[in-house]
C-alpha positions, 0 to 999 in steps of 0.5 A: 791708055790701057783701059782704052786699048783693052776696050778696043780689044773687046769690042774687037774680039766680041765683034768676030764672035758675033760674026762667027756664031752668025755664019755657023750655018754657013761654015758647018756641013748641012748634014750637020745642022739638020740634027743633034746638038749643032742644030740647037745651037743654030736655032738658039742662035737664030733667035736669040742674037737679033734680040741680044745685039739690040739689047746691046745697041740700047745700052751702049746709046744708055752709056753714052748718054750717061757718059755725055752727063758725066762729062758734062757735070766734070765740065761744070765742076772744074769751071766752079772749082778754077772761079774759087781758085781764081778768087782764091789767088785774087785774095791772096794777090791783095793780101801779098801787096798789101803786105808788102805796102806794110813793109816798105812803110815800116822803116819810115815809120819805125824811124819817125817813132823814134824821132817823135820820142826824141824831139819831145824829150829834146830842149834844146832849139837847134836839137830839136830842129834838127829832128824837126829836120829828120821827121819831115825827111821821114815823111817825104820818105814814106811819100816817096816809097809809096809813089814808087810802088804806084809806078811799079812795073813802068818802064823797067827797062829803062830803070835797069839800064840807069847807072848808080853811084854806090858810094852815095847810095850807100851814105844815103842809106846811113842816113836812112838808118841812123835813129835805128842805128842810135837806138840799138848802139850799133855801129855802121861801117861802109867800105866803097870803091869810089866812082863804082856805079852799078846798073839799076834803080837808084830807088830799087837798090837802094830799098833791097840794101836796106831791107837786108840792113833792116833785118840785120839790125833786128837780129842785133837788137834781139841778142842785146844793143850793140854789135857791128853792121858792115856794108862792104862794096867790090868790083870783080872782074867779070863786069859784075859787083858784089856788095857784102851786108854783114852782121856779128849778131847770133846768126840765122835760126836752123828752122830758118835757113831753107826759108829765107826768101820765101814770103812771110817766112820769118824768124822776128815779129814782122811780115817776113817780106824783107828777104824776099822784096830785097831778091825780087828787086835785085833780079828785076835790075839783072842782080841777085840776093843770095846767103853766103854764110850764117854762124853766131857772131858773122851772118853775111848776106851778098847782092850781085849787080852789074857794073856800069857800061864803061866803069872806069878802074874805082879807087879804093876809098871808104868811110866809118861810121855809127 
């Protein structure tokens, strides 16, 4: 803006110079110009600012076509550089959902690997049925997560305004984590209000509780097996629930804890999307996912959720398990 307003400026004042030196003769007495200095000065006017102003016609018309060039050539240059940005960002778009594919199918799959291990050691007939169980309950399971991402974004709406049963939610998700929960000998307790129903996607919810209970169960297994996991449901007063997933394990590394929920940020050997899926699916239902506290021996990690239009006053109840 100051070199343009400077440029004006000269153009301005190289304007009235001309215009000054063009009307000397007119200004100044005719004595004198008729000898001496003035005369000279005339004369080399006379004659040397129609060549000059043309020399100066031809190199700005110069200018300006070179300018039109440069302007072209940016133009060119930008529309290159914006088509390998958008091949950039295209890649990197796959490369995120294919990541985050990876990460839904992990759990599934991390459990079916365990109930293999279990079922080819197992001889007893109804055991080994009921792993037989449990494997084809984990394959439905990967076939669900990935029908749900093929219908993601339909109709969310209408997903965010389904009513879910906490209680049952959460039971579910014990199931879910069980061969984790046995192989690490880590002890699941769930502390629900019954009849407390959230606003949300069965599915949804159900996938960010776990993924936060997933990463909680890791940091256990990576201090040694054992350990408590709590899953610990309240009603507030201003139509919201809050849901605490608590843990005893060593706690959140330092280098960590600005990153948390920033993809492929992650403290284990995994796709450090848990954190981060598990916020974007709690605010797509109007909730949210934030760290309340982190210190050696107590991590807790708090989901907001709207309750249910017309929850009724829950009464307290709860169950206890590994």
């Amino acid at each position: 803006m100051f070199r343009r307003g400077s440029s004006t400026l000269i153009i301005v004042l190289g304007f009235f110079v001309g215009l000054l030196l063009a009307s000397l003769d007119h200004i100044l007495p005719p004595a004198s110009i008729e000898e001496g200095p003035t005369r000279w000065l005339v004369v080399f006017v006379d004659w040397v600012a129609p060549p000059l102003a043309g020399v100066l016609v031809a190199g700005t018309l110069l200018y300006a076509q070179r300018a039109r060039r440069l302007h072209a050539a940016e133009k060119a240059a930008a529309q290159v550089l914006a088509e390998r940005l958008a091949g950039t960002e295209r890649r990197q778009a796959i490369w995120v959902v294919a990541a985050a594919v990876a990460h839904d199918l992990k759990n599934p799959l991390h459990n079916l690997q365990l109930l293999v291990e279990e079922v080819s050691e197992e001889e007893d007939p109804e055991l080994r049925a009921e792993l037989l169980r449990r494997i084809r309950e984990n394959l439905e399971r990967a076939t669900e997560r990935l029908s749900e991402l093929s219908r993601a974004g339909q109709h969310a709406h209408e997903r965010s305004e389904q009513s879910v049963e906490l209680v049952s939610t959460l039971e579910e998700l014990r199931e879910r984590l069980k061969p984790t929960l046995q192989a690490t000998h880590a002890l699941l307790e769930i502390e629900c209000p019954r009849n407390l129903s959230v606003q949300g996607d069965a599915h949804a919810l159900r996938s960010a509780v776990e993924n936060v209970a997933a990463n909680a169960l890791e940091a256990l297994q990576a201090r040694g097996t054992g350990g408590t996991l709590l899953l610990r449901a309240t009603a507030n007063g201003d139509d919201t629930v809050e849901l605490l997933v608590q843990d005893d394990g060593p706690g959140i590394p330092e280098g960590l804890k600005g990153r948390l929920f920033m993809p492929f940020a992650s403290g284990h050997e995994s796709t450090g999307l848990g954190l981060p899926i598990a916020r974007a699916l709690a605010r797509a239902g109007g909730g949210d996912l934030t760290c309340a506290e982190s210190a050696p021996g107590k991590t807790t990690f708090k989901f907001t959720f709207q309750a249910a239009q017309g929850l009724q006053s829950a009464t307290s109840g709860g169950s206890h398990d590994s």
